[in-house]
N, C-alpha and C positions, 0 to 999 in steps of 0.2 A: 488086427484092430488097434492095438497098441500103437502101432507105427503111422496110423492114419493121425492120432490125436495127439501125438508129437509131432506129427508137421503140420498140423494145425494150431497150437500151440507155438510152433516156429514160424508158421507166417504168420500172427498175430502182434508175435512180436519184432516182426521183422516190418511189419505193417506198424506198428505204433513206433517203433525209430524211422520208417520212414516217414510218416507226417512230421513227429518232430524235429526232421532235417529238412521237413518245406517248412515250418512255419520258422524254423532258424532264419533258412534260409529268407524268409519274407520282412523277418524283424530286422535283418542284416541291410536288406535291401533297401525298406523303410530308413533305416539310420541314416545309409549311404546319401539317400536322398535328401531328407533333412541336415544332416550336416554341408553335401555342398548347395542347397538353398541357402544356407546359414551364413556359407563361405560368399558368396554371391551376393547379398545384403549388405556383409559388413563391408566385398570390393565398391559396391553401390555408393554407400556412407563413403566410403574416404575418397572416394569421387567427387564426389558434391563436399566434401572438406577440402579438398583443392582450387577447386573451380570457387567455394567462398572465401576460402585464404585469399587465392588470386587477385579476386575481382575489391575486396577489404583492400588489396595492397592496390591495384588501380584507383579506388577512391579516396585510398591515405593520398597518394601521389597528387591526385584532382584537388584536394584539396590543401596543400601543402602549397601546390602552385596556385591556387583563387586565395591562399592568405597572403601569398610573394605579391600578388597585384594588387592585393588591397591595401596592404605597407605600403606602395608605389603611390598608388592614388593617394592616401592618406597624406602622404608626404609631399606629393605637386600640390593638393589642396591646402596645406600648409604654406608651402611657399608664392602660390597664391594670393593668401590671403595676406600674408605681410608687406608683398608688393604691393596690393590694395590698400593698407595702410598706411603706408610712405607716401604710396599716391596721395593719400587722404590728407596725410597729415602736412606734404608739402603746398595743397590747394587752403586749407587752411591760412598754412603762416602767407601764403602769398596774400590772402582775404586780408588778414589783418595788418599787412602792411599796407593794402589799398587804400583802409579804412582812413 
């Protein structure tokens, strides 16, 4: 009888180390899993930090070149305008010599 209730006793506690090397093993497993969701998220993020660096550096560029054509314009409208004024100012003095 003796012998019955030490191995009872032995599988009790051979039964309570074993649950606690499943639930090890479960909280292991869990970790595993949230860490690479974790890892996965943050590849995500610097994804889309790329792709908005990138498209930032496309729109610097877009716009770097819409200020180069507007200096241009700016500038034919300038010299435009002064040739329109010599016009002007040559139909003038011509008036007042007619006068």
């Amino acid at each position: 009888m003796n012998g019955q209730q030490v191995t009872l006793a032995d599988a009790e506690w051979v039964g309570g180390v074993g649950a606690a090397g499943f639930f090890l093993l479960a909280i292991v497993f869990v970790w595993q899993l949230a860490a690479t969701w974790r890892a996965r998220m943050l590849a995500a993020r610097e994804e889309q930090y790329r792709e908005l660096a990138l498209r930032y550096g496309q729109l610097l560029e877009d716009n770097v070149a819409l200020h180069k054509r507007s200096l241009e314009e700016l500038q034919q409208t300038r010299e435009e305008l002064a040739q329109t004024r010599r016009s002007v100012g040559s139909m003038e003095k011509m008036m007042r010599e007619i006068e």
